[in-house]
C-alpha positions as CSV (number, residue, x, y, z in Angstrom):
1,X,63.7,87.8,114.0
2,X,62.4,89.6,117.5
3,X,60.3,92.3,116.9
4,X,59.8,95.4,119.9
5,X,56.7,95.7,121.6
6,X,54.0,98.2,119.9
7,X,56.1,98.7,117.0
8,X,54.6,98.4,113.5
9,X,56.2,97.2,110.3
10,X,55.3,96.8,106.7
11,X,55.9,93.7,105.3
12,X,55.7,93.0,101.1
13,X,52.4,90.0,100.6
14,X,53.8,88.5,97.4
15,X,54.6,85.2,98.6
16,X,51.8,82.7,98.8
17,X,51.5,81.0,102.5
18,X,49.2,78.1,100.8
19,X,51.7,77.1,98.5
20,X,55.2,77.7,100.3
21,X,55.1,77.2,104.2
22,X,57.9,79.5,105.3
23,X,57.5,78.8,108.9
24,X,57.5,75.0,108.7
25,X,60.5,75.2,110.9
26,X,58.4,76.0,114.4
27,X,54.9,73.9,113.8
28,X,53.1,75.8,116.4
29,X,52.9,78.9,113.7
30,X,52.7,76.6,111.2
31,X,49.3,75.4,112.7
32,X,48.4,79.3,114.1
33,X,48.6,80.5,110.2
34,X,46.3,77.5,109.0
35,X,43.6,77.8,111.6
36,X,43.2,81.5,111.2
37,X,42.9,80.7,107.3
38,X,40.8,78.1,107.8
39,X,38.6,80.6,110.3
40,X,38.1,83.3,107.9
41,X,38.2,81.1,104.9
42,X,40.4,83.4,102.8
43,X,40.2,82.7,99.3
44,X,44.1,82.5,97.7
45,X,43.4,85.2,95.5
46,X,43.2,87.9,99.2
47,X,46.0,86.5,100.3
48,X,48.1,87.0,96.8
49,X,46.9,90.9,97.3
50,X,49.7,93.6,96.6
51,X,48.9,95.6,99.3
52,X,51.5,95.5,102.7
53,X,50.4,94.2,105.9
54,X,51.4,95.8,109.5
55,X,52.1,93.6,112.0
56,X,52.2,94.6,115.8
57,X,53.8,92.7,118.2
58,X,52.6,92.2,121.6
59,X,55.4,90.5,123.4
60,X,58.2,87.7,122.5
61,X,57.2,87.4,118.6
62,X,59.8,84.9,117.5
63,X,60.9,84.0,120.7
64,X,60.0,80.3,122.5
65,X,60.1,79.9,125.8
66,X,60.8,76.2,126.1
67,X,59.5,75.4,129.7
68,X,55.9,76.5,128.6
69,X,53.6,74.6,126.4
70,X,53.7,74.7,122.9
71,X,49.9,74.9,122.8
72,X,49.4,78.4,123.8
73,X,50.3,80.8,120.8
74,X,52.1,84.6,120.5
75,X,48.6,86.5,119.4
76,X,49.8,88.4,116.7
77,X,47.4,91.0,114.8
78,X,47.7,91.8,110.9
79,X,46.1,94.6,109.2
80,X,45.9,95.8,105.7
81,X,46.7,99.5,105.1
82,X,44.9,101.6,103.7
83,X,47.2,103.9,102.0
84,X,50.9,103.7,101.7
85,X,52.8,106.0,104.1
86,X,56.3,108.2,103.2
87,X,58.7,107.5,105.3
88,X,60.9,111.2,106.2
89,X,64.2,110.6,104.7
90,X,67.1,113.5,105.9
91,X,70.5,113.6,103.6
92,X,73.3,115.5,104.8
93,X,75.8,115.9,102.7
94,X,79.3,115.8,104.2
95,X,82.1,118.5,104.3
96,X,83.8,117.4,100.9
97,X,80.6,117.5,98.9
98,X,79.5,120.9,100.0
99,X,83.1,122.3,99.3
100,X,83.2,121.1,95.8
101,X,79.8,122.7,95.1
102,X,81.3,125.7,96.3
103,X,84.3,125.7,94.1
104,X,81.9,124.9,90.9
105,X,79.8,127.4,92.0
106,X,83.2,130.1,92.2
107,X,84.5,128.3,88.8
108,X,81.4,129.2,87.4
109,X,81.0,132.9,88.6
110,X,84.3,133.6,87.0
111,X,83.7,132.3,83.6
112,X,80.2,134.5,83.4
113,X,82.2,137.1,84.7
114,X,85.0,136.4,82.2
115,X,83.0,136.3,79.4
116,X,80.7,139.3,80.0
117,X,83.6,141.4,80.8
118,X,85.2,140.6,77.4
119,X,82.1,141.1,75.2
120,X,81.4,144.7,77.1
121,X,85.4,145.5,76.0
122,X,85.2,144.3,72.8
123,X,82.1,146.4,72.3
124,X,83.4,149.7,73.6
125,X,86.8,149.0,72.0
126,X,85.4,148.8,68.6
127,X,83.4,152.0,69.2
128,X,86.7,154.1,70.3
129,X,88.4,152.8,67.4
130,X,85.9,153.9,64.9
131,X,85.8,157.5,65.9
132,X,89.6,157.5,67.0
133,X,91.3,155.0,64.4
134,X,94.4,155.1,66.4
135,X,95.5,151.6,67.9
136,X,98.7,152.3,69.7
137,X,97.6,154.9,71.4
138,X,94.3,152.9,72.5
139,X,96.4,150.1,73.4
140,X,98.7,152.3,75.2
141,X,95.5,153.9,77.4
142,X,93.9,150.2,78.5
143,X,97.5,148.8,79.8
144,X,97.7,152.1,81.6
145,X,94.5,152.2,83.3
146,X,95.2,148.3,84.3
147,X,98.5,149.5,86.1
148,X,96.8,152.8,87.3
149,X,94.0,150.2,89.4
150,X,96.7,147.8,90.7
151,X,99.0,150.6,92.0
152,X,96.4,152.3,93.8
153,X,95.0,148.9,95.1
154,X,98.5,148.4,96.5
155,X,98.7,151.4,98.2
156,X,95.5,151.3,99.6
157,X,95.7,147.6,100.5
158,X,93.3,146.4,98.9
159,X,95.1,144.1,97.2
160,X,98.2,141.8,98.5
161,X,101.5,144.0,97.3
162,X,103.3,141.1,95.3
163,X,106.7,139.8,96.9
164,X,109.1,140.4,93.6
165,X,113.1,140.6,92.9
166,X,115.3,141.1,90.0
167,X,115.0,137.5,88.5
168,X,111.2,137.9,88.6
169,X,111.1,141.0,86.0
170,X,113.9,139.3,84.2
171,X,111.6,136.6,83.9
172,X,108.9,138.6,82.7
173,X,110.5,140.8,80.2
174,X,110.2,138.3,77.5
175,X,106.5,137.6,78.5
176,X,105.9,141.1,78.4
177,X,107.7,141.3,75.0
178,X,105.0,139.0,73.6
179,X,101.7,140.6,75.4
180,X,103.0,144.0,74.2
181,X,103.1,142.7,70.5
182,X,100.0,140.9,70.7
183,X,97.9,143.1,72.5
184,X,98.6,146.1,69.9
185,X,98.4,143.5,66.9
186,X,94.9,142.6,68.0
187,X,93.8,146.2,68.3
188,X,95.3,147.0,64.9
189,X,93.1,144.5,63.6
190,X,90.0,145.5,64.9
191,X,90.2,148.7,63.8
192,X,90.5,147.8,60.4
193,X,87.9,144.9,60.3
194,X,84.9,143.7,62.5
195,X,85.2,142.6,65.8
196,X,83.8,138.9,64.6
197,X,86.2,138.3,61.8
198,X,89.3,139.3,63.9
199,X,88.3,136.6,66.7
200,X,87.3,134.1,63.8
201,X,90.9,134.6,62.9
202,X,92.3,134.2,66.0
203,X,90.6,131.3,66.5
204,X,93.2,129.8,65.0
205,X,95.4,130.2,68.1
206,X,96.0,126.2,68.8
207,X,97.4,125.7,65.1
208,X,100.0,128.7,65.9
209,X,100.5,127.0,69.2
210,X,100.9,123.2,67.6
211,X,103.2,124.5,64.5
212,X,105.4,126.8,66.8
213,X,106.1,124.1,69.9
214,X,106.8,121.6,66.8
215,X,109.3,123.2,64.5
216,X,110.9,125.3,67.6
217,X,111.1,123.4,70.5
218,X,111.0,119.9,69.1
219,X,107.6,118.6,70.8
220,X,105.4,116.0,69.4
221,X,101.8,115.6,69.7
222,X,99.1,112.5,69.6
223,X,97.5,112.1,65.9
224,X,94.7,113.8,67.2
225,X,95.5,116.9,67.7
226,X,97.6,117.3,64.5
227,X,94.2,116.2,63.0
228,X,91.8,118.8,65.4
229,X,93.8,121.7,63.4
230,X,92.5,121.1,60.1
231,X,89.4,122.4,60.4
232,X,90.8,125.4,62.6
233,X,92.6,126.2,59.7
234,X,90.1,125.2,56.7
235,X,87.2,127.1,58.9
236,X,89.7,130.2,59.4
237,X,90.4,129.9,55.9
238,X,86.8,130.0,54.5
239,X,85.7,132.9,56.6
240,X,88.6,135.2,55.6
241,X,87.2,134.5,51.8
242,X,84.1,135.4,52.2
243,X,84.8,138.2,54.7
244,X,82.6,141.0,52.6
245,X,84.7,143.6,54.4
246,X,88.0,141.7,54.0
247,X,91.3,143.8,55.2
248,X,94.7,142.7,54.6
249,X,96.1,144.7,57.4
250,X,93.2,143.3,59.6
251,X,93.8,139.9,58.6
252,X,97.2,140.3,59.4
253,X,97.2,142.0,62.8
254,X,95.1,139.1,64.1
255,X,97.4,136.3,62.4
256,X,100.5,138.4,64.7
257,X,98.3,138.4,67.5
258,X,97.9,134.7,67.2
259,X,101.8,134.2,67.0
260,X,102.7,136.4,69.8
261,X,100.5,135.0,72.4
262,X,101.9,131.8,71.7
263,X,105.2,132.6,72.6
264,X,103.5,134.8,75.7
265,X,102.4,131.6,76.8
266,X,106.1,129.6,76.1
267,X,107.8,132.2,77.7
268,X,105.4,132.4,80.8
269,X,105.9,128.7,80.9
270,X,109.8,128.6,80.5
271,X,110.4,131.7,82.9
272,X,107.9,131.8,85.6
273,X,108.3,128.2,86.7
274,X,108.9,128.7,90.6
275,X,107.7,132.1,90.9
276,X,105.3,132.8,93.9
277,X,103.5,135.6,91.5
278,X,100.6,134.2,90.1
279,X,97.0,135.7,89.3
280,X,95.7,138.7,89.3
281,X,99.0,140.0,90.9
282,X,100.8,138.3,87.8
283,X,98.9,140.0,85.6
284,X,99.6,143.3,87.3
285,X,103.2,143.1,86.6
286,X,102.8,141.9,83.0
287,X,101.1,145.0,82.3
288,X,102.7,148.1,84.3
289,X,106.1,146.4,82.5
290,X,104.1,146.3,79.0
291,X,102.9,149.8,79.7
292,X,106.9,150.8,79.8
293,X,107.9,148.6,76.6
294,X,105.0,150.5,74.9
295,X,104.6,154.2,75.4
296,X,107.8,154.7,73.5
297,X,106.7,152.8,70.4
298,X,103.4,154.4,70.6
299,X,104.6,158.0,70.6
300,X,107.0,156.9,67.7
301,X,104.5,155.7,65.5
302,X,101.9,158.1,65.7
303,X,102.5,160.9,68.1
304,X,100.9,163.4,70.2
305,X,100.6,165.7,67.6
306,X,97.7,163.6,65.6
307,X,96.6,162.7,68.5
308,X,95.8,166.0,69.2
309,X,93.8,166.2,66.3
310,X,91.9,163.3,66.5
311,X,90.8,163.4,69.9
312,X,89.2,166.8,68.9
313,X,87.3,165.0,65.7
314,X,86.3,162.2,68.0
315,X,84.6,164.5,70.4
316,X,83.1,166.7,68.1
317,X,81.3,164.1,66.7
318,X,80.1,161.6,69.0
319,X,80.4,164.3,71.8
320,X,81.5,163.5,75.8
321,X,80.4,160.0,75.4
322,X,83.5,159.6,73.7
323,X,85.4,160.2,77.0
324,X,83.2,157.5,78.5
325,X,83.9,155.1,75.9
326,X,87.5,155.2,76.2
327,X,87.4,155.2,79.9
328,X,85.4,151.6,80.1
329,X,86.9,150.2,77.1
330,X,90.3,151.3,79.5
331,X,88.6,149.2,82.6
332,X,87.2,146.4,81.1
333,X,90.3,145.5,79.3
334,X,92.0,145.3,82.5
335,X,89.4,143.6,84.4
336,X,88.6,141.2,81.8
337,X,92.2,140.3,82.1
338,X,92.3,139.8,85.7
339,X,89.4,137.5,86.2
340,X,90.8,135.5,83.2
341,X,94.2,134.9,85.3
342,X,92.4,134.6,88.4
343,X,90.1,132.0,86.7
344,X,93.3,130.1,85.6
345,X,94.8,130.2,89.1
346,X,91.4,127.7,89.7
347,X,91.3,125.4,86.9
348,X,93.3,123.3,84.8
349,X,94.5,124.5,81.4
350,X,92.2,122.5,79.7
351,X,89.0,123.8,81.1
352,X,90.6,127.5,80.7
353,X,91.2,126.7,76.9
354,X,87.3,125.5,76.3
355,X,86.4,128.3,78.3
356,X,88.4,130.8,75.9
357,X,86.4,129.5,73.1
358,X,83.0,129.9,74.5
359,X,84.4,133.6,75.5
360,X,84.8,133.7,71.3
361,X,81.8,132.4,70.8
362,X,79.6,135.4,72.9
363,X,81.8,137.8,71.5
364,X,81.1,136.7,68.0
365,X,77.5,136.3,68.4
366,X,77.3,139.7,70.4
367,X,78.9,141.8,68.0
368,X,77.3,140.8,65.1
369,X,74.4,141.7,67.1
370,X,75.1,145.2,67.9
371,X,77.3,146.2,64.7
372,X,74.9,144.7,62.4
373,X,77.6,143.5,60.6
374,X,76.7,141.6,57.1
375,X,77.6,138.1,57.0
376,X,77.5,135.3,54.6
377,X,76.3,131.8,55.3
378,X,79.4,130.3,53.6
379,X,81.1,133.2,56.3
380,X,79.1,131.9,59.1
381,X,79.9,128.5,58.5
382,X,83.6,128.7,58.4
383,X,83.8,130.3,61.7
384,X,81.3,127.8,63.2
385,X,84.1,125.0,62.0
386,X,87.1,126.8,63.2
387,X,85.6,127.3,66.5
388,X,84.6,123.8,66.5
389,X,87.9,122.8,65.8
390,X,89.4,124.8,68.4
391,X,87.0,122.9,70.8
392,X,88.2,119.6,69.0
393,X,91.7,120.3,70.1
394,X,90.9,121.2,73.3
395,X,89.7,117.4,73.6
396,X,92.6,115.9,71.9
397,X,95.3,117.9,74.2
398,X,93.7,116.2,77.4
């Protein structure tokens, strides 16, 4: 071992130079150690000391020169310290690490964003439907402010114009189909129960999901995630008994919204395999061609004419506020959306499906808040299984 001149180094003192002789190979140290020892007439129990010596090297430690005299000795000094010293230590972290921060970091931006969006709709959706109890037409209005924003951010560049053809909207006509349906189901259902017990109910997606990819397209799953659906559909089950403010048509609508996104999702699967389209653009398309399935059934089923007569009620009561509701409960439908399908342009399935339920969870828990709605612990308890369920199968489908 050669050491550089006027270097220093820190060296561990646990071994014991009176009992073990580590330099018995080259005598001439061998007899430098034992008359220093026997000069200062160190005691074993110094020597044994836990504290680190530095050595500094004058010149050729280790080294013999063989045409001089073994006699004359390397002087080598030894020194205790007297406190330890930090030695600077600089990580950098290479190219790949920082990059998968970064996507975390985006992943992560997008669920918050996700999730805040949705409870702010839900919020603002409830309150438009309790002045204007009027579903289609409500539905009808957020689908055509989402279309309104992704034409003019076409126009205006702002956003990439997607590269479509005649396939591609044949494609998504069934897709759109199933949105349409679920979409309005969903909204029916909230305005005839609260905004918890229709996203307790619907929940119970993955069981819809299971039952309708078993019976109609002939899949089979692992044990586990036949088994993860029980207590979806036990928890669902318990909390639409003790709902206190229990609605057949509520219950209902959000059961239809369960079945039609299912098949959204089949279709989208089926169809949309090799299309360019994807995200936010994607979404875009889905709803301006929603929009046009709609309008017709909306103005069938209720009509200009009442809602004429309800806008007028609405604003008599609440005031111009009412204007504002409808217009962010409009937006935030939309955008809620869109980061959703841009998040799942990011991340697998999987992840998208866990984060779904935490987004169920926050709305839940922040509508109970503001609503004050009354809930039972029996009530309480079946939604906290059904969501854990959902989470359950989640797992099992990995």
């Amino acid at each position: 071992m050669a050491f550089s001149v006027g270097k220093s180094f820190g060296l561990s003192t646990t071994f014991d130079p009176l009992q073990q002789n580590i330099f018995s190979s080259k005598p001439y140290v061998s007899s430098f150690f034992s008359k220093k020892i026997a000069l200062q007439k160190c005691d074993k129990a110094n020597i044994l000391s836990k504290k680190p010596l530095y050595i500094s090297a004058v010149s050729g430690f280790g080294h013999v020169d063989e045409s001089k005299s073994r006699d004359k000795l390397v002087q080598c000094n030894a020194y205790e310290a007297s406190r330890p010293q930090s030695i600077p230590i600089s990580i950098d972290f290479d190219q790949e690490t920082q990059v998968a921060a970064a996507q975390k970091l985006k992943i992560g931006l997008y669920f918050a964003t996700w999730w805040a969006l949705n409870v702010v709709f839900n919020i603002y959706n409830k309150k438009v439907l309790n002045a204007f109890p009027f579903p289609w037409l409500t539905s009808t209005l957020s689908l055509a402010a989402g279309s309104l924003i992704m034409l003019v951010s076409w126009a205006t560049r702002i956003a990439e114009t997607p590269k479509t053809d005649i396939d591609f909207w044949k494609a998504l006509f069934p897709v759109a189909v199933a949105h349409t349906i679920g979409h309005v189901a969903a909204t029916v259902s909230m305005s005839k129960v609260a905004v918890s017990f229709t996203h307790i109910i619907k929940s119970g997606e993955p069981a819809f999901s299971v039952l309708v990819s078993s019976l109609l397209l002939g899949e089979t799953f692992p044990l586990p995630v036949y088994l993860s659906l029980l207590p979806i559909i036990g928890g669902c089950a318990l909390a639409a008994v003790t709902e206190l403010n229990f609605n057949l048509i509520g219950f209902m609508g959000a059961m239809v919204s369960n079945l039609a996104f299912v098949f959204r999702n089949i279709f989208s699967k089926k169809g949309m395999k090799g299309k360019s389209v994807g995200g936010m653009n994607y979404y875009a398309c889905l709803s301006i061609m929603s929009l046009l399935i709609l309008t017709p059934f909306a103005i069938a089923v209720e009509g200009p004419q009442v809602w004429a007569l309800g806008w007028q009620n609405a604003v008599s009561q609440i005031g111009p506020n009412f204007v504002w509701w409808v217009v962010a409960q409009s937006v935030f439908y939309h955008l809620y959306n869109q980061v959703s399908y841009m998040s799942l342009n990011e991340i697998s399935p999987l992840t998208f499906s866990i984060g779904n339920t935490m987004k169920r969870i926050s709305v839940i828990v922040s509508s109970i808040i503001i609503f004050q709605n009354p809930i039972q612990p029996v009530n309480a308890l079946g939604a906290a299984i059904a969501i854990f369920g959902t989470f359950l199968y989640s797992q099992a489908k990995q």
